[in-house]
BATORBA-882495 format. One record per residue (C-alpha): residue number from 1; z, x negated, y. Coordinates in nm, 2 decimals. Each point is the difference from the previous one (the first is absolute). Layout:
REM residues N
<dopa seq="NUM" z="Z" x="X" y="Y"/>
...
END
This chain:
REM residues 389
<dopa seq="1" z="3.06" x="0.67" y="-0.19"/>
<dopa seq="2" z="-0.17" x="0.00" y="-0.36"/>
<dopa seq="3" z="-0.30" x="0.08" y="-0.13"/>
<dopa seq="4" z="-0.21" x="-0.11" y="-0.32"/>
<dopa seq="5" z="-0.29" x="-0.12" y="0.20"/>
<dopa seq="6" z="0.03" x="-0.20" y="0.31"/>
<dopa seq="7" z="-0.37" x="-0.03" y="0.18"/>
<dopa seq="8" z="-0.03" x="-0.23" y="0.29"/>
<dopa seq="9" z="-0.30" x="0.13" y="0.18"/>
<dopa seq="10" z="-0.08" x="0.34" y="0.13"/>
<dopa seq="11" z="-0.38" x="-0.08" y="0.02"/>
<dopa seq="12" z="-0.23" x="0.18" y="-0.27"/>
<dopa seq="13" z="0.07" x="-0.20" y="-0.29"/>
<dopa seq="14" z="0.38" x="0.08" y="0.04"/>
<dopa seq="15" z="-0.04" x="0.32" y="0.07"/>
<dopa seq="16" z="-0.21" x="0.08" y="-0.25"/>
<dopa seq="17" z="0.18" x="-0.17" y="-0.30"/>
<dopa seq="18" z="0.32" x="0.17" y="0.15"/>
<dopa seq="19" z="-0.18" x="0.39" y="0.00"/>
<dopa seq="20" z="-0.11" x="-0.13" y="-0.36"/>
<dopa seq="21" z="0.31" x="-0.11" y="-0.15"/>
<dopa seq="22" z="0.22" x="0.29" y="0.19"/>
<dopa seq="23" z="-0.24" x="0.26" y="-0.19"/>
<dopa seq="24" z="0.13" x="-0.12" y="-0.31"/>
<dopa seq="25" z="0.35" x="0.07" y="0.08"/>
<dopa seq="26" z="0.07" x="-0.44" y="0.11"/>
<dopa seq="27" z="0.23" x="-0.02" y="0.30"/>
<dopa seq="28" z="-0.13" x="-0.21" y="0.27"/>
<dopa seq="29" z="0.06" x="-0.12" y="0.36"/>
<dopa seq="30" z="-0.26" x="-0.14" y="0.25"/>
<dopa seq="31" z="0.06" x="-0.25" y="0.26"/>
<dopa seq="32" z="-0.26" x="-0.05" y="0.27"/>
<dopa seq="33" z="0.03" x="-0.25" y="0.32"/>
<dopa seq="34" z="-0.20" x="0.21" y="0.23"/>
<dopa seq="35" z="0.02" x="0.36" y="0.08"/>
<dopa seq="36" z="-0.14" x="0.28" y="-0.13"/>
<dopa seq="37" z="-0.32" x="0.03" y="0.28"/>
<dopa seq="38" z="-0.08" x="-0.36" y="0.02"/>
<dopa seq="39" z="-0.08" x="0.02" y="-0.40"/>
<dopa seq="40" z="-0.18" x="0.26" y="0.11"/>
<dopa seq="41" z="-0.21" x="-0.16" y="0.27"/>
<dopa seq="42" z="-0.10" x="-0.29" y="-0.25"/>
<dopa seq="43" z="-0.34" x="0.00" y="0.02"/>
<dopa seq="44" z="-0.17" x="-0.12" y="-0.40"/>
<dopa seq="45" z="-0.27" x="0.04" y="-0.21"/>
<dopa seq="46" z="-0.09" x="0.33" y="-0.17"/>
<dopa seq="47" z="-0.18" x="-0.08" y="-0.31"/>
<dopa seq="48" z="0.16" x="0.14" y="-0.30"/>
<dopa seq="49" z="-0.11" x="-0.10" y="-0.35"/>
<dopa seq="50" z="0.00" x="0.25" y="-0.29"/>
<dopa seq="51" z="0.37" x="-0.10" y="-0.14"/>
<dopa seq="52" z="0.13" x="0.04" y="0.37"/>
<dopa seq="53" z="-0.11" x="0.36" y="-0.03"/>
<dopa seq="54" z="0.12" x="0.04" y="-0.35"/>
<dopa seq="55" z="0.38" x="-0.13" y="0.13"/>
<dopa seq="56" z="-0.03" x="0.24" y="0.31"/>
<dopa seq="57" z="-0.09" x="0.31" y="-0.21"/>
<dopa seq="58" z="0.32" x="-0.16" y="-0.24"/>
<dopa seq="59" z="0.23" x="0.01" y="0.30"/>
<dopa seq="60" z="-0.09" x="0.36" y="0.11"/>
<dopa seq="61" z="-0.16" x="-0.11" y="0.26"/>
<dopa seq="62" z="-0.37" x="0.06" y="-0.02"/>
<dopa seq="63" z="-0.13" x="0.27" y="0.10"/>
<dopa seq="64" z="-0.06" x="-0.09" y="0.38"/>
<dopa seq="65" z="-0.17" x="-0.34" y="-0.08"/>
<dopa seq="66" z="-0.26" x="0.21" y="-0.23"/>
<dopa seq="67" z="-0.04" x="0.26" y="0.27"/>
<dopa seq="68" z="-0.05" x="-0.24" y="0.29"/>
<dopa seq="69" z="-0.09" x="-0.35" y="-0.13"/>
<dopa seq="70" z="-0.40" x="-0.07" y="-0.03"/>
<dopa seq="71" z="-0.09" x="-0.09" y="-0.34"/>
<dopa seq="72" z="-0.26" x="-0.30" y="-0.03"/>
<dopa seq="73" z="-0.19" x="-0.10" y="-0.27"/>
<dopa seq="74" z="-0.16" x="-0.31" y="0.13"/>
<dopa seq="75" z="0.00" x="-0.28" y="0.28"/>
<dopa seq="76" z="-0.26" x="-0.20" y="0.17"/>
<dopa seq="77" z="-0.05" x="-0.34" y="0.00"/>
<dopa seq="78" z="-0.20" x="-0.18" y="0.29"/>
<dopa seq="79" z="-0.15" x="-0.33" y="0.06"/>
<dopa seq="80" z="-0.20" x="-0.08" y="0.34"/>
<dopa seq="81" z="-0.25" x="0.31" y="-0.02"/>
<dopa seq="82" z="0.04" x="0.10" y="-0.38"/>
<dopa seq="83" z="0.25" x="0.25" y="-0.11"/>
<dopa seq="84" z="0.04" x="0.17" y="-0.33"/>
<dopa seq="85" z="0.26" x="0.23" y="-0.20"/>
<dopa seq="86" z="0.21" x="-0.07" y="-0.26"/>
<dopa seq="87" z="0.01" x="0.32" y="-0.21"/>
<dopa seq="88" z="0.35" x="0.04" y="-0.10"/>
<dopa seq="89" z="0.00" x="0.32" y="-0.17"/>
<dopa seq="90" z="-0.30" x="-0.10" y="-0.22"/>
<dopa seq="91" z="0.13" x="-0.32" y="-0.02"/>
<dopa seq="92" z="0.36" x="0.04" y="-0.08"/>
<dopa seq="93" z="0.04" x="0.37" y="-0.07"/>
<dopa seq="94" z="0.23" x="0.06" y="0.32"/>
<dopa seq="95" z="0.04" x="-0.01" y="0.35"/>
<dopa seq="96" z="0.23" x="-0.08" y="0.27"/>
<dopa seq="97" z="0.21" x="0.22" y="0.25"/>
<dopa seq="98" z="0.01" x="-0.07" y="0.39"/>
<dopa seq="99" z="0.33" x="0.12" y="0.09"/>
<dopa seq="100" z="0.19" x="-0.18" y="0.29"/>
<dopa seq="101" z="0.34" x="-0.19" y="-0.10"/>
<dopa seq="102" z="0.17" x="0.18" y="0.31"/>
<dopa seq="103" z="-0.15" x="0.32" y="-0.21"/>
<dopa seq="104" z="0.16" x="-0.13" y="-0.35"/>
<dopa seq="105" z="0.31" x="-0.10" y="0.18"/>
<dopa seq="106" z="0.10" x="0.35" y="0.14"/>
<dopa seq="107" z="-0.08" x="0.16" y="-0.28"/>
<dopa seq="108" z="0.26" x="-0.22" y="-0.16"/>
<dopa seq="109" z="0.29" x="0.05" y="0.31"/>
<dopa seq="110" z="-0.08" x="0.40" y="-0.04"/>
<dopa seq="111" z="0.04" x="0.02" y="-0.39"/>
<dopa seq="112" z="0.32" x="-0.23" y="0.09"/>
<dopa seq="113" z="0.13" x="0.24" y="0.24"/>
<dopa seq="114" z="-0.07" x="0.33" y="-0.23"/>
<dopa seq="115" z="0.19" x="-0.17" y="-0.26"/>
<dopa seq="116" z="0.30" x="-0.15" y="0.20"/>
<dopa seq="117" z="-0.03" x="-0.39" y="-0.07"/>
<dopa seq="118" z="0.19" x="-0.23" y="0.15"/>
<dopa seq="119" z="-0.21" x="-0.25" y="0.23"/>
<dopa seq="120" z="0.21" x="-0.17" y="0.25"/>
<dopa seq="121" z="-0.19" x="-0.18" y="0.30"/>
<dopa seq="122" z="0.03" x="-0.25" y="0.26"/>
<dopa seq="123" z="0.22" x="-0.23" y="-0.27"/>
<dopa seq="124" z="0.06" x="-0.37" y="0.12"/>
<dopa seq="125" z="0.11" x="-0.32" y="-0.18"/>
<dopa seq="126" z="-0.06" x="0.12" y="-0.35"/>
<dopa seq="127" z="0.12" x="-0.18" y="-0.28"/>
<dopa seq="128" z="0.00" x="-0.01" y="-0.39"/>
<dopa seq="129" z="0.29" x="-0.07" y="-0.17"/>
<dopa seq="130" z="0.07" x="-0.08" y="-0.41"/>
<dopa seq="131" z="-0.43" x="0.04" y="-0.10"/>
<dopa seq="132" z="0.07" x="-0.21" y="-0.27"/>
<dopa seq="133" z="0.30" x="0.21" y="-0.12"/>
<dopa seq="134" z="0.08" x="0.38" y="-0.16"/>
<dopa seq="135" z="0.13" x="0.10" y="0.34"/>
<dopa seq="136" z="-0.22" x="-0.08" y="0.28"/>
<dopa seq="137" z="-0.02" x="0.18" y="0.35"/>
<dopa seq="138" z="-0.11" x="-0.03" y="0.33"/>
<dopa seq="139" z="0.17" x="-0.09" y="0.33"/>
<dopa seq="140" z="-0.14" x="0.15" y="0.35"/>
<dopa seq="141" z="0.10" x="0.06" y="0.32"/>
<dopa seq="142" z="-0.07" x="0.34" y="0.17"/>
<dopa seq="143" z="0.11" x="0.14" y="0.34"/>
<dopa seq="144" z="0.28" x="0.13" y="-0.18"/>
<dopa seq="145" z="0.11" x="-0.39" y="-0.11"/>
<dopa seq="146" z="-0.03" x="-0.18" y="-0.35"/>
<dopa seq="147" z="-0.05" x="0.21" y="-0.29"/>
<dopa seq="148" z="-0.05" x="-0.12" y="-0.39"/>
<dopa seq="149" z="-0.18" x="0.22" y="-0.26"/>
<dopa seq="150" z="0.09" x="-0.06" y="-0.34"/>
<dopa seq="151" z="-0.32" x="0.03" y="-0.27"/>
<dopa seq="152" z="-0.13" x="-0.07" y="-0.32"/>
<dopa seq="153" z="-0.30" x="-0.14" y="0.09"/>
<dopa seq="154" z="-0.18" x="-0.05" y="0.38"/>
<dopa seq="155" z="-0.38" x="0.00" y="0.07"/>
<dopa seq="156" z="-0.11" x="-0.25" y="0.25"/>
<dopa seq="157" z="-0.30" x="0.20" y="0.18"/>
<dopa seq="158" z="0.05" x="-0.18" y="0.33"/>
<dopa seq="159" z="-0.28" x="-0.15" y="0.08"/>
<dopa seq="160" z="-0.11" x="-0.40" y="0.03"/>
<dopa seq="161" z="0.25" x="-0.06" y="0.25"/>
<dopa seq="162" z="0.28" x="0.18" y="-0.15"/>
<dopa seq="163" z="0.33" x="-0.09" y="-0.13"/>
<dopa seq="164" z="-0.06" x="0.06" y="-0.40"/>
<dopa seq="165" z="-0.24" x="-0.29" y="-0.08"/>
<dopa seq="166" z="0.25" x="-0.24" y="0.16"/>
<dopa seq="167" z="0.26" x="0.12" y="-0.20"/>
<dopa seq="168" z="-0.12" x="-0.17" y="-0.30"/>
<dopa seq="169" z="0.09" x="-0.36" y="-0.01"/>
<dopa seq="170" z="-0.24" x="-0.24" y="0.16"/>
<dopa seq="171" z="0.00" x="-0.19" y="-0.40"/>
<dopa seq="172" z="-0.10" x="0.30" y="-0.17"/>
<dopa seq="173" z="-0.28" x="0.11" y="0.15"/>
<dopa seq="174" z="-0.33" x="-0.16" y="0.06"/>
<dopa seq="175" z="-0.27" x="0.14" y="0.29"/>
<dopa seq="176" z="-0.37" x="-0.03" y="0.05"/>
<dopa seq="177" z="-0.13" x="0.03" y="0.30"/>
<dopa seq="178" z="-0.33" x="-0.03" y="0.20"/>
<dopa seq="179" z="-0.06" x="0.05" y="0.36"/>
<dopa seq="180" z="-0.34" x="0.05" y="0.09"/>
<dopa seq="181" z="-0.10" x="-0.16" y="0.35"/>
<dopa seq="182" z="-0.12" x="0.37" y="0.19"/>
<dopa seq="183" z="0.14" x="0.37" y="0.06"/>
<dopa seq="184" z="-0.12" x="0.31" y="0.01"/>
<dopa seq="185" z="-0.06" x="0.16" y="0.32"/>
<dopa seq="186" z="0.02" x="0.38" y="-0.04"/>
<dopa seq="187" z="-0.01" x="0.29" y="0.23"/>
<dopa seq="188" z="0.04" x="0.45" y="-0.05"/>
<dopa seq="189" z="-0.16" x="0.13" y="0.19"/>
<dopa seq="190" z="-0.09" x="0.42" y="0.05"/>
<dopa seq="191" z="-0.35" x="-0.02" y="-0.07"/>
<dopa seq="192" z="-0.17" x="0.17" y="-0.29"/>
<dopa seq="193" z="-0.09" x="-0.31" y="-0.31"/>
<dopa seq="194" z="-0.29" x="-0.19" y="-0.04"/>
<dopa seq="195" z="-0.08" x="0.10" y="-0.35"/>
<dopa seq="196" z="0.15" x="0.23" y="-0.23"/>
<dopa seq="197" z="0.13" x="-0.30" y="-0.21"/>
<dopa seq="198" z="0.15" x="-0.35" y="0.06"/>
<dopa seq="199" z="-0.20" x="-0.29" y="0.11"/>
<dopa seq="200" z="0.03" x="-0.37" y="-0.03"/>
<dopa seq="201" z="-0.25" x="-0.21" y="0.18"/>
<dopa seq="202" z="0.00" x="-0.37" y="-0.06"/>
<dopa seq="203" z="-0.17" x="-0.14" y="0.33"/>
<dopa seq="204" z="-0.11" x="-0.38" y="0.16"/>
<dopa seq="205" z="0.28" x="0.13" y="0.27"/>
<dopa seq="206" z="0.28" x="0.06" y="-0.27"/>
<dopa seq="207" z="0.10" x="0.29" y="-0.18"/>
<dopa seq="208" z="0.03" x="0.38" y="0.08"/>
<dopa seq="209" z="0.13" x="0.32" y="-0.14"/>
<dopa seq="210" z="-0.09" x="0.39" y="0.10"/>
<dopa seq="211" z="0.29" x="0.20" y="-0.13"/>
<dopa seq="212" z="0.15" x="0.37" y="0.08"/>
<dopa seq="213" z="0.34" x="0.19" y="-0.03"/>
<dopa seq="214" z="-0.20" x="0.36" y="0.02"/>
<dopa seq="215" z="-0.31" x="0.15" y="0.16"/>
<dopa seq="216" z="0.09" x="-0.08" y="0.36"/>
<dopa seq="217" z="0.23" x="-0.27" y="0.00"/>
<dopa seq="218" z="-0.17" x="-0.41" y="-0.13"/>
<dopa seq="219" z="0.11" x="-0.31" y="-0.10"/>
<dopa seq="220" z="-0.22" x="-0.30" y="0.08"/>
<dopa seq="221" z="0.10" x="-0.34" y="-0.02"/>
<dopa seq="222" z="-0.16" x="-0.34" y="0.08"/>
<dopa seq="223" z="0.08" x="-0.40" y="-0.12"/>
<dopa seq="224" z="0.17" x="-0.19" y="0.26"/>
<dopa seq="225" z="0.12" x="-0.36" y="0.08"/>
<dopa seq="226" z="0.38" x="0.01" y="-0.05"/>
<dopa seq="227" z="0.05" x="-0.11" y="0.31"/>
<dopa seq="228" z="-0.11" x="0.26" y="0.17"/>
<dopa seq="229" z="0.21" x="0.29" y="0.15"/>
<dopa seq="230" z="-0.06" x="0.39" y="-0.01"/>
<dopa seq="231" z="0.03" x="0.03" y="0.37"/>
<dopa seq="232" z="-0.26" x="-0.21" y="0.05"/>
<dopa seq="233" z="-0.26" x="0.23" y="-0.14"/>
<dopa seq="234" z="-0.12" x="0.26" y="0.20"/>
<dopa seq="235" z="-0.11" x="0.32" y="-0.13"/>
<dopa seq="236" z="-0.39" x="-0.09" y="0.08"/>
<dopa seq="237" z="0.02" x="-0.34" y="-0.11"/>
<dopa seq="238" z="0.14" x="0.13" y="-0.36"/>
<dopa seq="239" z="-0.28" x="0.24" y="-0.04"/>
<dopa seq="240" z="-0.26" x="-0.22" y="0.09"/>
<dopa seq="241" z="0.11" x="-0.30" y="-0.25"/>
<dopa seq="242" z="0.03" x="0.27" y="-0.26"/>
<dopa seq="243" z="-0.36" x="0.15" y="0.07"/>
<dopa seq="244" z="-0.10" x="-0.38" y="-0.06"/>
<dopa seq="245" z="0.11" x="-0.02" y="-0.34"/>
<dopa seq="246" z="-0.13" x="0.30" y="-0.14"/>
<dopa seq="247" z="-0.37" x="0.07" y="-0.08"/>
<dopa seq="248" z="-0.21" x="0.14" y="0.25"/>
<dopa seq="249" z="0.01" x="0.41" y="-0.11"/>
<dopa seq="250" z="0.40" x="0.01" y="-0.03"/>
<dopa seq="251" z="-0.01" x="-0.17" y="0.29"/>
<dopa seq="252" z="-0.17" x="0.27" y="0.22"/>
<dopa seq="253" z="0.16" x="0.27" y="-0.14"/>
<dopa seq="254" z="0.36" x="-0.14" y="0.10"/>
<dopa seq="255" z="0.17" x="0.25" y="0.21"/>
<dopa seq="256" z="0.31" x="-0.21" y="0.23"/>
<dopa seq="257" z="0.28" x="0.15" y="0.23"/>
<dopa seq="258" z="0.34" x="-0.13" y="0.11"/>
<dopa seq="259" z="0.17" x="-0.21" y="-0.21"/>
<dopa seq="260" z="0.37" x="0.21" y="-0.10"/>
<dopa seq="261" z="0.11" x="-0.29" y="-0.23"/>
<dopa seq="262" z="-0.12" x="-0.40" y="0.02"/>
<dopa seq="263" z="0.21" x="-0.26" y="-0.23"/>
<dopa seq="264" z="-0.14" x="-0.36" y="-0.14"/>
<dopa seq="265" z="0.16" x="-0.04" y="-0.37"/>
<dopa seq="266" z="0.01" x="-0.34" y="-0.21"/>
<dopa seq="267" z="-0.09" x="-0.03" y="-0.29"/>
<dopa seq="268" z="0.15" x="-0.16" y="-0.32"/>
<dopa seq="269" z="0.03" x="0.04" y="-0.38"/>
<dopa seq="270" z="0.34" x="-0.09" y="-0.13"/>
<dopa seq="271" z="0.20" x="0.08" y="-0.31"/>
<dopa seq="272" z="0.39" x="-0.06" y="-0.10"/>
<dopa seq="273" z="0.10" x="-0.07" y="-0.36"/>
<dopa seq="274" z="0.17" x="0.17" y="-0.11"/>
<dopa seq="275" z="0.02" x="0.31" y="0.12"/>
<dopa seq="276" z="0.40" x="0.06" y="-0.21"/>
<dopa seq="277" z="0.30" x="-0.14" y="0.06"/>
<dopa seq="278" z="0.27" x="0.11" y="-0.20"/>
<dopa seq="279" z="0.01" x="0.39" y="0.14"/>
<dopa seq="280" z="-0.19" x="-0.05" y="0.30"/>
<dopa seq="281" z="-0.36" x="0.10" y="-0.04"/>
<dopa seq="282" z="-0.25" x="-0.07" y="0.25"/>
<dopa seq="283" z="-0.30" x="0.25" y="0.06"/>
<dopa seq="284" z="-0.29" x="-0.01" y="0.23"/>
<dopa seq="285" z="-0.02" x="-0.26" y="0.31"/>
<dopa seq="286" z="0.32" x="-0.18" y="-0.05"/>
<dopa seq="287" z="-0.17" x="-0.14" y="-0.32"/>
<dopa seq="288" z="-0.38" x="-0.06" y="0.10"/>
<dopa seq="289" z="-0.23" x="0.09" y="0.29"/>
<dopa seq="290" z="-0.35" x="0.04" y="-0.05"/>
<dopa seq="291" z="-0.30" x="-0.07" y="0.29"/>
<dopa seq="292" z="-0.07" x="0.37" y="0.12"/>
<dopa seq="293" z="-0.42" x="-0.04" y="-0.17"/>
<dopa seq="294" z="0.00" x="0.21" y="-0.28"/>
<dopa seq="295" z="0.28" x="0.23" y="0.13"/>
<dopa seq="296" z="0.27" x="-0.12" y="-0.26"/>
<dopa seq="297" z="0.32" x="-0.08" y="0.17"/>
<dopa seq="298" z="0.09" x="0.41" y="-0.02"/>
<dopa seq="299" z="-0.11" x="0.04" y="-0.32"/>
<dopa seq="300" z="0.18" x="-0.30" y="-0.17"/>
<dopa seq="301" z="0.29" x="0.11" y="0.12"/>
<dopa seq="302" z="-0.03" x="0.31" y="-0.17"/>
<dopa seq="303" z="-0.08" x="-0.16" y="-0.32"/>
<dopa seq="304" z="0.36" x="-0.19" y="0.06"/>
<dopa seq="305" z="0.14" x="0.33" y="0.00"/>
<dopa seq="306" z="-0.19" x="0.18" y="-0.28"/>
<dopa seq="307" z="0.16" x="-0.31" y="-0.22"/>
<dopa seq="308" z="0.34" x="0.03" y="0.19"/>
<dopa seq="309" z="0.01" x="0.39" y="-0.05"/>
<dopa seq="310" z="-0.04" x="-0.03" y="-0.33"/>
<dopa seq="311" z="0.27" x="-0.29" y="-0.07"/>
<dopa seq="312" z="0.22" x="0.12" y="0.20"/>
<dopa seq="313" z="0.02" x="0.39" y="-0.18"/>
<dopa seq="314" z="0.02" x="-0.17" y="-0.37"/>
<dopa seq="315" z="0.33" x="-0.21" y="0.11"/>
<dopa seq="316" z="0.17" x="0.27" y="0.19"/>
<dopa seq="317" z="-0.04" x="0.28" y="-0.20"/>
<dopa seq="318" z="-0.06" x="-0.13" y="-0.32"/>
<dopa seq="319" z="0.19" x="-0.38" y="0.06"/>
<dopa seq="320" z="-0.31" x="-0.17" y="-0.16"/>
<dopa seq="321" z="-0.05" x="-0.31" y="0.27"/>
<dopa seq="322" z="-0.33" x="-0.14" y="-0.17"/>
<dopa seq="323" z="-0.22" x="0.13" y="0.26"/>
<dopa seq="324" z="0.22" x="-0.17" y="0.25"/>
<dopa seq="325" z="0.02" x="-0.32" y="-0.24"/>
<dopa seq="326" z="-0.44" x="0.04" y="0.04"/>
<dopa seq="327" z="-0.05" x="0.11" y="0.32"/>
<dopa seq="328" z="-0.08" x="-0.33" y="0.19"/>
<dopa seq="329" z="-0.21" x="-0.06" y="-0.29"/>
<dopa seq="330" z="-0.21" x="0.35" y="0.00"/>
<dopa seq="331" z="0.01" x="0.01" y="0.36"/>
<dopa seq="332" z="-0.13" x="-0.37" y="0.09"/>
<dopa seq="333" z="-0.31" x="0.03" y="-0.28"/>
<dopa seq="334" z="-0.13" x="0.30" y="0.20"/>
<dopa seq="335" z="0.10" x="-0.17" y="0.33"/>
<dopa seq="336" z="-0.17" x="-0.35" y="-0.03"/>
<dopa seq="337" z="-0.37" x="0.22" y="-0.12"/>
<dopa seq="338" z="0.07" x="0.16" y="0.29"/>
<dopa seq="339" z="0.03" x="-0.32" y="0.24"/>
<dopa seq="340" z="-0.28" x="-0.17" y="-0.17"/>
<dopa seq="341" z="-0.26" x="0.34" y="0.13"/>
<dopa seq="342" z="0.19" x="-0.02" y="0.38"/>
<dopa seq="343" z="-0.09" x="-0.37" y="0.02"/>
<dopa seq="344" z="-0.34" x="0.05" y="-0.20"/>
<dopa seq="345" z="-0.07" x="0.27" y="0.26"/>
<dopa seq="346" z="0.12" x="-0.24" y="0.30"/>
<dopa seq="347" z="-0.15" x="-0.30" y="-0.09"/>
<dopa seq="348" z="-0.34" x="0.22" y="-0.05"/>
<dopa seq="349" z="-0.03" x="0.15" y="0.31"/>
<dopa seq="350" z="0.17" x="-0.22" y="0.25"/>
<dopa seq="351" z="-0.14" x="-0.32" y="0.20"/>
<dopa seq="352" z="0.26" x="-0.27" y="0.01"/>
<dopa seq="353" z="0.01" x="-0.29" y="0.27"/>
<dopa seq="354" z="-0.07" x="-0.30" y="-0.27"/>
<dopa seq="355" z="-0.26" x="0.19" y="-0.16"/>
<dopa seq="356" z="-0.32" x="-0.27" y="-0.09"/>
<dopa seq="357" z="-0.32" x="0.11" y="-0.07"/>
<dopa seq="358" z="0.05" x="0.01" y="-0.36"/>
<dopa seq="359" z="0.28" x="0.21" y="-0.02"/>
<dopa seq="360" z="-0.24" x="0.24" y="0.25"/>
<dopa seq="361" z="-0.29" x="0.01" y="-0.24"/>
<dopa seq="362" z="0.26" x="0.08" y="-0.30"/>
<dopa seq="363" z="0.15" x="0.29" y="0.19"/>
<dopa seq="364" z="-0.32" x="0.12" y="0.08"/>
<dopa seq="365" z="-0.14" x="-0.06" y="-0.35"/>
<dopa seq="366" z="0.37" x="0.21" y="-0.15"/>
<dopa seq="367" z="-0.11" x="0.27" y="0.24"/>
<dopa seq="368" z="-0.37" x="0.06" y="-0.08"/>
<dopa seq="369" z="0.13" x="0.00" y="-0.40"/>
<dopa seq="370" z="0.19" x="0.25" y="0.09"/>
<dopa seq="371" z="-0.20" x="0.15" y="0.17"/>
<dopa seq="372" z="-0.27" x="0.01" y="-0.31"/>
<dopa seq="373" z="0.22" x="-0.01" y="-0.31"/>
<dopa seq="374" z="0.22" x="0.35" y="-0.16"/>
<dopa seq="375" z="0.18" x="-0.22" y="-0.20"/>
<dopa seq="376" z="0.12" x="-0.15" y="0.33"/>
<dopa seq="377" z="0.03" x="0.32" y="0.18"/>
<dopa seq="378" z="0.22" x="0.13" y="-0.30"/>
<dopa seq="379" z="0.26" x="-0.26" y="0.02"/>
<dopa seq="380" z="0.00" x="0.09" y="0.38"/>
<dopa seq="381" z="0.04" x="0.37" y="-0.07"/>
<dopa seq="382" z="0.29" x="-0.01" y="-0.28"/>
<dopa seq="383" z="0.21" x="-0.27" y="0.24"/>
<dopa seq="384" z="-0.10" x="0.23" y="0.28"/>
<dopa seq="385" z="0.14" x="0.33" y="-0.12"/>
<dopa seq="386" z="0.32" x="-0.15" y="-0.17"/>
<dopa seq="387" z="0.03" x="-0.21" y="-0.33"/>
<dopa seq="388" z="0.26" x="0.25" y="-0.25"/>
<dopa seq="389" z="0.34" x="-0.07" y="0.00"/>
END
């Protein structure tokens, strides 16, 4: 097998650099672990910022994210009994989409299919060989046995546990890391949202978030010891913890059902320099994760592949490699302003086990600024909605 592009990863970063390159006439090939449905069944965030969009319309792929996705131009912040609005559109000049990841995906697998890619699924033991040379390629075992396809260049979109980050020698890259010491609880559930827009309640019990996919299906999620275990939570227990942490009037108008979904995620912030090694690029997760506050880790991925995209079309169609030569570079300026908001959002909202009483009253004091100042709200807003790439 041969192709130009070799993408490891069939999750919406690979996809969607694989639709964007193959509309410009650039071979590619994508190689996904799992299979088609269980991509599929991933359930992520929804919260698209303004250059998501953009690269969606680019990509073809648009119009059913503008025709179903709810467009919000604000959020709510709350603290204890106080909640008020951060005004993106006055704010920033833009909203934000909600539009499900399992949405975004399919889209991607159908424009895939009406164009006649090549994604091959349910590969094991991948491996990449000569990064550092002109002739690289990739290894992989199918049910069909070993295969190798040949490349120019691959794209490592898979994931923090994936193969492409340790490909790059242990000497030549350096990682930042920082776990933080709770998860995030979170449940769907078929019951209509709380309020039209987000909310993120900082609370004496911990932290909380009231989130959606559409008009009859909500995310909500709640801060929990990292020792604790989904299972353990029962459906009433979850919804009375979360009625404690919001104020009073969101509280009563919470409408619970059946739980159809109930995970506990960790949280961390971490970030791989750099993100090339010879012709292996990496894109999205296998390079940084972001905390899920702020709704980032989608979004950064796409600014990967905005920066990727564009590389990647200048040296295969035109042979110029500078973009490639800059893309860690372009990529990681936009990516550490990005980790800076997740943890500025984290450490703002969250109550952490060796938290002293001075730490508490400076939380509380960031929060009431916020609360007060547009300067504040503004920096808030423009983070919120998507920094430009």
């Amino acid at each position: 097998m041969r192709t130009q592009v070799a993408i490891i990863g069939g999750g919406p970063s690979g996809l969607l650099l694989a639709l964007l390159l193959r509309r410009r006439g650039i071979d590619t090939v994508v190689l996904e672990r799992r299979t088609r449905a269980h991509v599929l069944g991933r359930i992520r965030a929804g919260v698209l910022e303004r250059g998501f969009a953009a690269l969606m319309h680019e990509a073809g792929i648009g119009a059913r994210m503008e025709r179903e996705g709810f467009l919000h131009e604000g959020t709510n912040i709350a603290f204890g009994d106080e909640m008020f609005r951060i005004d993106f559109r006055r704010l920033a000049g833009h909203g934000v989409l909600v539009y499900g990841q399992t949405e975004v995906t399919r889209d991607l697998y159908e424009a895939h299919d009406a164009a006649g890619s090549r994604i091959v699924f349910e590969v094991e033991e991948v491996a990449i060989e000569g990064a550092d040379t002109d002739t690289p390629a990739v290894a992989f075992r199918t049910r069909e046995g070993v295969r190798r396809l040949a490349c120019d260049y691959v794209a490592g979109c898979d994931g923090f546990h994936g193969v492409s980050r340790r490909s790059i020698p242990a000497d030549r890259r350096r990682e930042y890391e920082k776990l933080y010491p709770f998860g995030w609880l979170g449940v769907l559930s078929e019951t209509p949202p709380v309020n039209d827009e987000l909310i993120y309640a900082n609370s004496e019990r911990g932290f909380a978030l009231c989130s959606m996919r559409n008009a009859s299906l909500s995310r909500y999620y709640i801060q929990v010891p990292l020792s604790d275990s989904a299972e353990a939570w029962s459906d009433t227990a979850f919804w009375d913890e979360l009625r404690r942490r919001l104020p009073a009037p969101v509280a009563e108008a919470l409408v619970t059902g059946p739980s159809i979904e109930k995970s506990i995620a960790p949280l961390r912030s971490f970030v791989c320099e750099p993100m090339r090694w010879g012709r292996l690029l990496l894109c999205g997760d296998a390079a940084h994760i972001v905390p899920p506050t702020g709704a980032k880790g989608l979004n950064t991925a796409a600014s990967d592949v905005h920066y990727l995209y564009h590389a990647l079309v200048r040296a295969c169609l035109e042979g110029d490699e500078e973009g490639l030569e800059r893309y860690s570079e372009r990529a990681l300026a936009r990516i550490w302003k990005t980790e800076r908001f997740s943890w500025w959002m984290t450490m703002l909202l969250h109550r952490f086990p060796d938290q002293g009483s001075f730490e508490l009253r400076m939380q509380q004091a960031e929060l009431a600024f916020l609360a007060e100042s547009e300067a504040a709200q503004k920096v808030l807003a423009e983070n919120y909605v998507g920094l430009p790439y």
